[in-house]
C-alpha positions as CSV (number, residue, x, y, z in Angstrom):
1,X,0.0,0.0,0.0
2,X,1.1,3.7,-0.9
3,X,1.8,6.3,1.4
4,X,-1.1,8.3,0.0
5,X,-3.3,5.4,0.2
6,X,-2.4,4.4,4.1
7,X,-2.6,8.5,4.6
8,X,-6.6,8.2,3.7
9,X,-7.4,4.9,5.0
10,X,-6.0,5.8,8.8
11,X,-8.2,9.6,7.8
12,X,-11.5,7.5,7.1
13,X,-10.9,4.9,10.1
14,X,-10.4,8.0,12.3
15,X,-13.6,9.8,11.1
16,X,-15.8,6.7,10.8
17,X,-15.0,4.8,14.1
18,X,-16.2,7.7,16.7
19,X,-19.2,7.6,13.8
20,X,-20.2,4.4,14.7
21,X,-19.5,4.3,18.5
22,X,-22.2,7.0,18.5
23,X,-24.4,5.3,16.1
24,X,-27.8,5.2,18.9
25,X,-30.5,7.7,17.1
26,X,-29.9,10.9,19.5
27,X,-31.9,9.8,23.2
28,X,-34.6,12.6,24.6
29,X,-36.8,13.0,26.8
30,X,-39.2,15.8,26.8
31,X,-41.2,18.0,30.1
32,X,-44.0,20.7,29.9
33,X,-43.5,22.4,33.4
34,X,-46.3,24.7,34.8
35,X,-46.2,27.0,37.6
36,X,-50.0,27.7,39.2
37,X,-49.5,30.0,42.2
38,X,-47.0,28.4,44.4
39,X,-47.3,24.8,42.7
40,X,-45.3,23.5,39.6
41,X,-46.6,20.5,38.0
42,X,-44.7,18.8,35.9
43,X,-45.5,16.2,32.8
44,X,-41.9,14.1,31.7
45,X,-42.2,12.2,28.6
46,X,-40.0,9.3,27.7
47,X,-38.9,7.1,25.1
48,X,-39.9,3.6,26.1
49,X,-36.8,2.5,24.9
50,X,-34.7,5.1,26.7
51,X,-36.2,3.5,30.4
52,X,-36.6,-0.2,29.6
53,X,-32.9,-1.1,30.6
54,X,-33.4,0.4,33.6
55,X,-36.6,-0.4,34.5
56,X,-38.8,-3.5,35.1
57,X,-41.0,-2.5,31.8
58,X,-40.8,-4.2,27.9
59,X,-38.8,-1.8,24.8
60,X,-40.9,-3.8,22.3
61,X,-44.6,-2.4,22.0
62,X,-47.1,-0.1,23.6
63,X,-46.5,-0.4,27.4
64,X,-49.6,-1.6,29.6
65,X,-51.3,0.4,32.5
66,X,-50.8,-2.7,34.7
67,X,-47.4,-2.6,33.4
68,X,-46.8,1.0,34.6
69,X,-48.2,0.9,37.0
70,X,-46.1,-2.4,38.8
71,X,-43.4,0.1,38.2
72,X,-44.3,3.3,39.7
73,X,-42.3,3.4,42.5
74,X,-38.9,3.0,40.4
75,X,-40.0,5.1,37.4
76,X,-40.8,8.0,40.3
77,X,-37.3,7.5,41.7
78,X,-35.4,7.4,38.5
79,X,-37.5,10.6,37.1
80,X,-39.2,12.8,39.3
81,X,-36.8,12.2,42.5
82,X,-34.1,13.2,39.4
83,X,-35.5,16.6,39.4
84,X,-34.6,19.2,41.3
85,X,-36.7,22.5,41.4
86,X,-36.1,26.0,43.4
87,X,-37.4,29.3,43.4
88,X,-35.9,32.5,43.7
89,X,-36.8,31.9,47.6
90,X,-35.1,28.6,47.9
91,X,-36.1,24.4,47.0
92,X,-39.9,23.5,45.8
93,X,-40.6,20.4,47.3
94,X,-42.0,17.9,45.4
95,X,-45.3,16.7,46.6
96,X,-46.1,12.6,47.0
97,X,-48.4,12.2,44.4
98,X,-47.8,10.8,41.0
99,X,-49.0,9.5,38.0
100,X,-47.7,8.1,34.6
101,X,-49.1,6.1,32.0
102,X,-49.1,5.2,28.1
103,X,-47.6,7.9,25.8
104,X,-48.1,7.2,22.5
105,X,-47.2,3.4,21.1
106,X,-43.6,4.0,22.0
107,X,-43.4,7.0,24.8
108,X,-44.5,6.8,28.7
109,X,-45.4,10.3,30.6
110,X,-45.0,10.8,34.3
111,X,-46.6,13.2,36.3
112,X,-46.0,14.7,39.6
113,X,-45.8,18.2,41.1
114,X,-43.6,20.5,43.1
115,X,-44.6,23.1,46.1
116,X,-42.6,26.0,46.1
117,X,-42.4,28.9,49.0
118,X,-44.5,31.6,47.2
119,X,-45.4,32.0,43.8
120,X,-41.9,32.3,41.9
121,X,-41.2,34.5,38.9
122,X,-37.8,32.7,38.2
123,X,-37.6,28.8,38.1
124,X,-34.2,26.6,38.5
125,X,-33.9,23.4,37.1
126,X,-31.8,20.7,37.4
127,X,-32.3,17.4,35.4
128,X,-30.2,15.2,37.5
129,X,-31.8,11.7,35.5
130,X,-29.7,12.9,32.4
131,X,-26.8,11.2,34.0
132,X,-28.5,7.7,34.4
133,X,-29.6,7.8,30.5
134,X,-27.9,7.2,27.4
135,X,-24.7,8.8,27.2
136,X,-25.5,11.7,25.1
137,X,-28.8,12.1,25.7
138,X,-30.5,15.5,25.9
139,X,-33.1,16.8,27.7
140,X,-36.1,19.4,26.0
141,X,-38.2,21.8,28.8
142,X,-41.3,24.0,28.3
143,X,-41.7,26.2,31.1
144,X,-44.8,28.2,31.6
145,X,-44.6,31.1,34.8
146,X,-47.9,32.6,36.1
147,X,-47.3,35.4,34.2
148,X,-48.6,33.1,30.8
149,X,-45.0,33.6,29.2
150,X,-43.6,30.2,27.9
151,X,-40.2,29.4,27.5
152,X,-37.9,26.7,26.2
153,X,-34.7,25.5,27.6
154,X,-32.4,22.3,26.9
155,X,-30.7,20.4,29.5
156,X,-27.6,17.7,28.4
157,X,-24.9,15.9,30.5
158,X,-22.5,19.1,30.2
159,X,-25.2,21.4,31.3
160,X,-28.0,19.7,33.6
161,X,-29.0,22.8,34.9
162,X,-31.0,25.7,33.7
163,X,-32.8,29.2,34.6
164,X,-36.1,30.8,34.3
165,X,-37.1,34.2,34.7
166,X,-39.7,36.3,33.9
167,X,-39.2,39.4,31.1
168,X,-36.8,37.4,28.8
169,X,-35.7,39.2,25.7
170,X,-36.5,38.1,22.5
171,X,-32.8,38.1,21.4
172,X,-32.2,35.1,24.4
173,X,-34.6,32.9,23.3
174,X,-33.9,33.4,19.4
175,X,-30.4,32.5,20.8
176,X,-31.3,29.4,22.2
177,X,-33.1,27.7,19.2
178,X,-30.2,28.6,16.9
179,X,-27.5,26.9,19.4
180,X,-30.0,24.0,19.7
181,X,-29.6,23.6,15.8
182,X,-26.2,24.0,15.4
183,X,-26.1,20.8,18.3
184,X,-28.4,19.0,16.2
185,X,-26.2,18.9,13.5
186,X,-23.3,18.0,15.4
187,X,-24.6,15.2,17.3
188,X,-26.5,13.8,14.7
189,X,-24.2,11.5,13.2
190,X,-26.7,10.0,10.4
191,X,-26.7,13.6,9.2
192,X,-23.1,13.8,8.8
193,X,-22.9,11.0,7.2
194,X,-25.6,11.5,5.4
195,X,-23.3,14.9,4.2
196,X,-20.3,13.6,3.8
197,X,-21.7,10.6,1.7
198,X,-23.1,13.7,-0.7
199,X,-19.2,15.4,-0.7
200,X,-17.2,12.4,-1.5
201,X,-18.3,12.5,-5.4
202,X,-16.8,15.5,-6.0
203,X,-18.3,18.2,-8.1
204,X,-18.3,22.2,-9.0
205,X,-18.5,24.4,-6.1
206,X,-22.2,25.6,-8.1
207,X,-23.2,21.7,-7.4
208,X,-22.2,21.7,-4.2
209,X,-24.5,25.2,-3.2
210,X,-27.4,23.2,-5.0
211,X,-27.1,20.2,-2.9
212,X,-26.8,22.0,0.3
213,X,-29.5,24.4,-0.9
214,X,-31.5,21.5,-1.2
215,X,-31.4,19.7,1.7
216,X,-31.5,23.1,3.9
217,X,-34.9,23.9,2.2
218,X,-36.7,20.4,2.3
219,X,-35.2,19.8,5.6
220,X,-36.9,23.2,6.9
221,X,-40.3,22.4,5.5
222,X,-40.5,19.3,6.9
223,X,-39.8,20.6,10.3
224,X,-41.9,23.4,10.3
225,X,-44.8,20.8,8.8
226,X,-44.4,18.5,12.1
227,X,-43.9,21.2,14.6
228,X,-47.3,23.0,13.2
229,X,-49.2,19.6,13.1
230,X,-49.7,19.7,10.0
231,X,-48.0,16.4,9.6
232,X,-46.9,13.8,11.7
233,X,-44.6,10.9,10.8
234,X,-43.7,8.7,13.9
235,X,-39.3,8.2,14.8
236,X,-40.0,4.1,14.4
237,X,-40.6,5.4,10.6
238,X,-38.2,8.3,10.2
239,X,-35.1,6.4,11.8
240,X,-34.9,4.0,9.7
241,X,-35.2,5.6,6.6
242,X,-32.8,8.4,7.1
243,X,-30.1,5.4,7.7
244,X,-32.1,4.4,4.5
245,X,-30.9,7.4,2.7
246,X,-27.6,6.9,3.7
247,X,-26.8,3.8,2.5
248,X,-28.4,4.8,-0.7
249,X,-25.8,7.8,-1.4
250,X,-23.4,4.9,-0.5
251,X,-24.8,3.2,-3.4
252,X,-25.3,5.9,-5.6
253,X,-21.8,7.0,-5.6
254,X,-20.1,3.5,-6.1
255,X,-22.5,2.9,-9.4
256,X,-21.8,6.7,-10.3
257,X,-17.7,5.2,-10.1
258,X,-18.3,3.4,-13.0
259,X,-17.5,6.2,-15.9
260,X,-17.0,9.5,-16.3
261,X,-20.0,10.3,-18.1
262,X,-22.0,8.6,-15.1
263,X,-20.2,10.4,-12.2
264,X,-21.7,13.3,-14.4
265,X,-24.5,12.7,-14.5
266,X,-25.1,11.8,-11.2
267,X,-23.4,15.2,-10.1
268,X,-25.8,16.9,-12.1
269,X,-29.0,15.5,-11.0
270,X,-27.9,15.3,-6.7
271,X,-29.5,18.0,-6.1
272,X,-33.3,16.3,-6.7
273,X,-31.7,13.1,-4.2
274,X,-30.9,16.1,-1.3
275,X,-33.7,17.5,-1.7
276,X,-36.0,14.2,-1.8
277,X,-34.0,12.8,1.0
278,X,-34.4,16.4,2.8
279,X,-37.9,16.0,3.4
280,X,-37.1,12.5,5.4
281,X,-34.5,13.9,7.4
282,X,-36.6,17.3,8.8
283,X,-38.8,14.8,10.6
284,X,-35.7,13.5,12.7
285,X,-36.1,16.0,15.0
286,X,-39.0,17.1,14.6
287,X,-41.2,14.8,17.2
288,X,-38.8,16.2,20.1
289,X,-39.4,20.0,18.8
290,X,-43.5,19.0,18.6
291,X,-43.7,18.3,22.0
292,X,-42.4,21.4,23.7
293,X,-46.2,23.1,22.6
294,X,-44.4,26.1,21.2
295,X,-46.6,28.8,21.9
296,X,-47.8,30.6,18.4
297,X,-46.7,33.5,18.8
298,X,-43.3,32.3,19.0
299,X,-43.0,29.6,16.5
300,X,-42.1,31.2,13.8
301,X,-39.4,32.9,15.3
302,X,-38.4,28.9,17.3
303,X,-38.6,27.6,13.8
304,X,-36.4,30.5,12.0
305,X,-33.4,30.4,14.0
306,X,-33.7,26.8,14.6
307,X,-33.4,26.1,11.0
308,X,-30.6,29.0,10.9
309,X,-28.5,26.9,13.5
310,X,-28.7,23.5,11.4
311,X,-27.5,25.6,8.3
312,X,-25.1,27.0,10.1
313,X,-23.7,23.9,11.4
314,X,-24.2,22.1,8.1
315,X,-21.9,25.1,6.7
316,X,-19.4,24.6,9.1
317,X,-18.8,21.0,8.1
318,X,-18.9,21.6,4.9
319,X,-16.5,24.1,4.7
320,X,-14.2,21.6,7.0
321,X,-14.7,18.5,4.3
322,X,-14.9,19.8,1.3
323,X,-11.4,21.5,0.7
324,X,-10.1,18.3,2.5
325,X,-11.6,15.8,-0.2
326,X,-11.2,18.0,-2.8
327,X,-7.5,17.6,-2.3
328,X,-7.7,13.9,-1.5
329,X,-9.0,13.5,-4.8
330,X,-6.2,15.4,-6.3
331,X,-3.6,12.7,-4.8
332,X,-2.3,10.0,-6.7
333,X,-4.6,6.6,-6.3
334,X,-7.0,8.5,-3.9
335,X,-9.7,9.2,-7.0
336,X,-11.1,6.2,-7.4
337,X,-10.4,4.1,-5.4
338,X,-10.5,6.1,-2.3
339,X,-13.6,7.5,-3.1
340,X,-14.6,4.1,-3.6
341,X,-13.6,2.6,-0.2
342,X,-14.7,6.3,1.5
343,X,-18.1,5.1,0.2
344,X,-18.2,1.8,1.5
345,X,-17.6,3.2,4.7
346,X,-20.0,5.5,5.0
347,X,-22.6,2.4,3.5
348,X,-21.7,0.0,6.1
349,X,-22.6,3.0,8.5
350,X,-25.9,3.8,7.0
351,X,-26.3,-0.3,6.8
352,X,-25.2,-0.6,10.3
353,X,-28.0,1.9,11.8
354,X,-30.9,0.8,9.5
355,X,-30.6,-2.8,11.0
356,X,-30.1,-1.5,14.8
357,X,-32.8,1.1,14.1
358,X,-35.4,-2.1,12.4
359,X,-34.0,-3.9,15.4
360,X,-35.4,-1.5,17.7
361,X,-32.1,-0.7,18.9
């Protein structure tokens, strides 16, 4: 083996490997929590899946009242006993009663509430059950004060914690949403995949604003669609089908290998696959988004910079990949055969996830 050649296959066994250690579609967990005078309830949804290792319950099919039930008393130690709530005049205890039950055919919701020593017009949170999840996983809060103003605030292993206050600015809260974008793009390993699968052809920088273009504008319909309720397409069918569209890029670019003319023409027309595939991938996040009840008045605004944070992060890596292939493929025996092997990779990925994700994984 060449120099060159061990140069890009150590590259691609260092990008790939971290790619796959992560490959788990992105764990969350979801909370609307409501301050009434000088009690907060709380509703914490779940992901079946995200509990059943953990808990005395089944991952495969809707969960049973009975079922839930049998488990109460862990599921309230593990959830609401891993929340901690305080007011600007100290802790809210949290009050004995509890209740959870079915959530959808995959989700659970539990139910409890918190007692707090006067009416509080700024909320601290701390999600201490992150740390008992899925490594990774990431937590999504809708806060409503007595006031009637709603806000949204994520929690994650590095930050557990967060703060609510009354009179926030429109600027923080644009803010948030577009950070919360620019994660999703980062952690969501299918969708760089998905990207670099898309890069490793090649093509004219023109092809390459299409193809981004593309995906940036199906991706953002498809969001705003589910998070409006317009339309609602369940993660046991997205999953699979965005590590669907990643195997088929895989696919794609080791027929387009064949000739010239059809690496062409395949380069030409990519822009229709983003954009088709585009639609599929805005619902990946979509179902988490849904169930923090944006309030209307804000959505648009949630939606914009939300969308503005997953092109900004697509950009980013991008801008880190392209002018890297682009001078792999100018190396001697990179082009094709390292494109070739490049693609496999990224198609054993995408292969690798659609069985786990079928699997129920």
């Amino acid at each position: 083996m060449s120099a060159c050649l061990r140069s890009w296959a150590v590259l691609f066994a260092a990008l790939f490997v971290p790619l796959a250690a992560g490959a788990h579609q992105q764990s969350i967990s979801t909370s609307e929590i409501i301050v009434r005078g000088d009690r907060v309830e709380v509703q914490v949804h779940f992901a079946t899946a995200d509990l059943a290792s953990l808990l005395p319950i089944g991952s495969q099919g809707p969960l049973t009242q009975a079922e839930i039930d049998r488990a109460l008393p862990a599921l309230v130690r593990l959830t609401l006993e891993g929340l901690s709530i305080a007011s600007r005049e100290g802790p809210c205890a949290r009050e004995n009663e509890a209740r959870a039950g079915p959530d959808g055919p995959d989700g659970l919701l539990v139910e409890g509430a918190f007692r707090c020593p006067a009416t509080p017009d700024l909320l601290r949170v701390r999600v201490r059950f992150i740390d008992t999840l899925a490594a990774g996983h990431t937590h999504l809060a809708s806060i409503t004060l007595a006031t009637g103003q709603i806000s949204q605030r994520v929690a994650s292993e590095s930050e557990p914690g967060f703060e609510v206050e009354s009179r926030v600015t429109f600027l923080s809260a644009a803010g948030r949403f577009l950070l919360l974008g620019i994660e999703h793009i980062f952690t969501g390993y299918d969708h760089i995949a998905f990207l670099l699968g898309l890069l490793l052809l090649g093509g004219t920088f023109r092809e390459l604003v299409k193809v981004v273009t593309a995906f940036t504008v199906a991706h953002s319909l498809t969001l705003a669609l589910a998070t409006l309720e317009v339309v609602r397409i369940g993660p046991r069918i997205v999953e699979p089908l965005i590590a669907a569209s990643i195997v088929y890029v895989a696919v794609e670019n080791l027929w387009a290998l064949r000739s010239e003319a059809a690496r062409a023409a395949a380069l030409r027309h990519r822009w229709l696959l983003t954009l088709g595939f585009g639609f599929v991938h805005g619902f990946g996040f979509a179902d988490a988004l849904q169930k923090l009840h944006l309030p209307r008045s804000g959505i648009a605004a949630a939606l914009f910079t939300f969308n503005l944070g997953v092109e900004v992060g697509q950009l980013c890596i991008v801008a880190a990949a392209f002018p890297l292939l682009s001078r792999l493929r100018r190396a001697r025996g990179f082009d094709p055969a390292g494109v070739r092997a490049a693609s496999a990779c990224v198609g054993a990925l995408g292969l690798f996830w659609l069985v786990q994700r079928l699997a129920g994984g």
